[in-house]
C-alpha positions as CSV (number, residue, x, y, z in Angstrom):
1,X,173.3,156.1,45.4
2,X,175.6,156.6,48.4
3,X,179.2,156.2,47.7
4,X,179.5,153.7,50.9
5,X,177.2,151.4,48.5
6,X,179.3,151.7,45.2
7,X,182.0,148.9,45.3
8,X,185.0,149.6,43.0
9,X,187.7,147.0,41.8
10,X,190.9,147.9,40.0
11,X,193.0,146.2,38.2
12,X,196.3,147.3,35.4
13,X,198.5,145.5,33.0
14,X,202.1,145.9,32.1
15,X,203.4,145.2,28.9
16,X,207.1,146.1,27.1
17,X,208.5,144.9,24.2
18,X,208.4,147.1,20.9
19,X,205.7,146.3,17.8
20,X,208.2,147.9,15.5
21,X,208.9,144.6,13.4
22,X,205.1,144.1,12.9
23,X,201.8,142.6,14.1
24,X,203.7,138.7,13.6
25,X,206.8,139.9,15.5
26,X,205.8,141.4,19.3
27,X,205.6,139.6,22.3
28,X,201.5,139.1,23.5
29,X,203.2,138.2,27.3
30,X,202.0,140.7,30.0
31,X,201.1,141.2,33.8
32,X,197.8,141.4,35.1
33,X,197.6,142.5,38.4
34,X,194.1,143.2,40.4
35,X,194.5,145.5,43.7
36,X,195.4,144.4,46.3
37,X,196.2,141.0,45.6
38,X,199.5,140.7,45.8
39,X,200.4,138.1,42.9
40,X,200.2,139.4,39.3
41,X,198.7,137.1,36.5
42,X,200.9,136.3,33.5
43,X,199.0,137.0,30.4
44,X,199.2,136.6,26.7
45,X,196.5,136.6,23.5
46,X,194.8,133.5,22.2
47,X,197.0,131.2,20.4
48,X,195.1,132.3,17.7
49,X,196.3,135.6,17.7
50,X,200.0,135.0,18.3
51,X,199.7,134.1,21.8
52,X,201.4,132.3,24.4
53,X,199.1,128.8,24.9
54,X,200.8,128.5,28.6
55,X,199.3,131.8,29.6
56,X,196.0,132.8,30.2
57,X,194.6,135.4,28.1
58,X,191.3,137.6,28.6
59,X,188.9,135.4,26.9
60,X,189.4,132.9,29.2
61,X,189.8,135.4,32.4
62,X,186.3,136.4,31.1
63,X,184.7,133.0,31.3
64,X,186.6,131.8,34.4
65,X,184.5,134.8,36.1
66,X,181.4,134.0,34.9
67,X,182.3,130.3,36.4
68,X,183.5,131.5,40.0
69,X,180.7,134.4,40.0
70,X,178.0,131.1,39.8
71,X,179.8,129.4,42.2
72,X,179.9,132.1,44.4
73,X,176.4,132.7,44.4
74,X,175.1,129.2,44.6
75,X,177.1,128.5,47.5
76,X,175.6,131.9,49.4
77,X,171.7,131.0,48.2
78,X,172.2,127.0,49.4
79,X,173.8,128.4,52.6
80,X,171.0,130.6,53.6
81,X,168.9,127.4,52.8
82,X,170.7,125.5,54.8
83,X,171.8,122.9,51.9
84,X,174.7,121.1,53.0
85,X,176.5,121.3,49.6
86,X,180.0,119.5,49.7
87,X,181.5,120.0,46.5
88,X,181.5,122.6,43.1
89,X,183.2,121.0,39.6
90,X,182.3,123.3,36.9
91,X,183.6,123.3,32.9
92,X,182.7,126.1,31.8
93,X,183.3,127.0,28.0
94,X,183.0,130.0,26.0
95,X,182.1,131.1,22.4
96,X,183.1,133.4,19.8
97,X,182.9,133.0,16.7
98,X,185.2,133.9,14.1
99,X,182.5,135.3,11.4
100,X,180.5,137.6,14.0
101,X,181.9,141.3,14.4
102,X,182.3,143.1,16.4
103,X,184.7,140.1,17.6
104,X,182.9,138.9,21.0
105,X,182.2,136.1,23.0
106,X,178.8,135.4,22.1
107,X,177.5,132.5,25.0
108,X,179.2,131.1,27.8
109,X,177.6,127.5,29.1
110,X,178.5,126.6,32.8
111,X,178.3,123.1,33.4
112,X,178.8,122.7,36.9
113,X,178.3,119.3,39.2
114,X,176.9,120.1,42.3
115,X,177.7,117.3,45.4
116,X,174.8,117.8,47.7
117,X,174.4,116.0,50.8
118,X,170.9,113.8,51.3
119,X,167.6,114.7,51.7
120,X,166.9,117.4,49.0
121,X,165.0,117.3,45.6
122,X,166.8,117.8,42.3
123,X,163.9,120.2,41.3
124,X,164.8,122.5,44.3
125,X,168.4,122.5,44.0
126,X,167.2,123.6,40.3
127,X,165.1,126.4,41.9
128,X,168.4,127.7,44.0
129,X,171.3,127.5,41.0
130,X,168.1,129.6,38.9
131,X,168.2,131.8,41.9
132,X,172.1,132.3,41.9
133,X,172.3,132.6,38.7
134,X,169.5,135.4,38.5
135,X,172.0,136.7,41.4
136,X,175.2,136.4,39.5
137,X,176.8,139.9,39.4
138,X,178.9,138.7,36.3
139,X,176.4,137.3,34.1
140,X,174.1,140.2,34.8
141,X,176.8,142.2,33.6
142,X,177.5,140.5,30.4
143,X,175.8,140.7,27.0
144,X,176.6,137.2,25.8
145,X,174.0,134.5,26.6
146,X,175.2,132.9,29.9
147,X,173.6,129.2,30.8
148,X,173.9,127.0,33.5
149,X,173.1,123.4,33.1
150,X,174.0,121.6,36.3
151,X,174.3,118.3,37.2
152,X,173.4,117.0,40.8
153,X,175.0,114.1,43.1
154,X,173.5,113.4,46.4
């Protein structure tokens, strides 16, 4: 493969604080930053484990990409249909079990309402989020079961 057809992303963190008082006692709170967006991400662990529930943490980062990487692609295979699609709402929600090691989200389920405008059948709108999906650089990437179960409004 040519290196002009390899795309590369980067991203860091930056944490400080000291974990000398114990795994109860340290600060979870840290920077994500992805290059070269300029505005970092404040970051913390699950509540769960100690974390701060007014930051995102990685679990969620994980399934937000999955959601926007759908979105994404749906809006480019409708577009090259020429499906006038006016609007994207999806709750997305991941799993992960407590009892299942190694410790992973095991499914993500996209649920996303699609506002289409008239004159196109449910069963090929279907057809294009199956397309996008198949498409999805993210889900193809993951080994967690990802699903997508639209909804339609015309």
């Amino acid at each position: 493969m040519a290196e002009d057809d390899v795309h590369r992303y980067r991203a860091g963190c930056h944490w400080e604080g000291s974990t000398g008082a114990g795994y109860e006692s340290y600060d979870r709170a840290h920077r994500g930053v992805v290059v070269p967006a300029v505005n970092p991400i404040d970051l913390s662990s699950d509540p769960t484990f100690l974390g701060d529930p007014q930051r995102c943490n990685p679990e969620q980062l994980l399934v937000l990409a999955a959601s926007s990487c759908q979105l994404l692609s749906f809006l480019a295979v409708a577009a090259r249909a020429r499906i006038d699609i006016r609007g994207y709402d999806d709750e997305a929600e991941g799993v992960m079990p407590g009892n299942v090691k190694p410790a992973r989200l095991t499914a993500i389920r996209l649920r996303p309402t699609i506002t289409v405008g008239s004159g196109h059948s449910r069963e090929r709108l279907a057809r294009l989020v199956e397309v996008a999906h198949r498409e999805c650089y993210i889900a193809n990437s993951l080994t967690c079961e990802v699903t997508v179960e639209p909804t339609f409004r015309c």
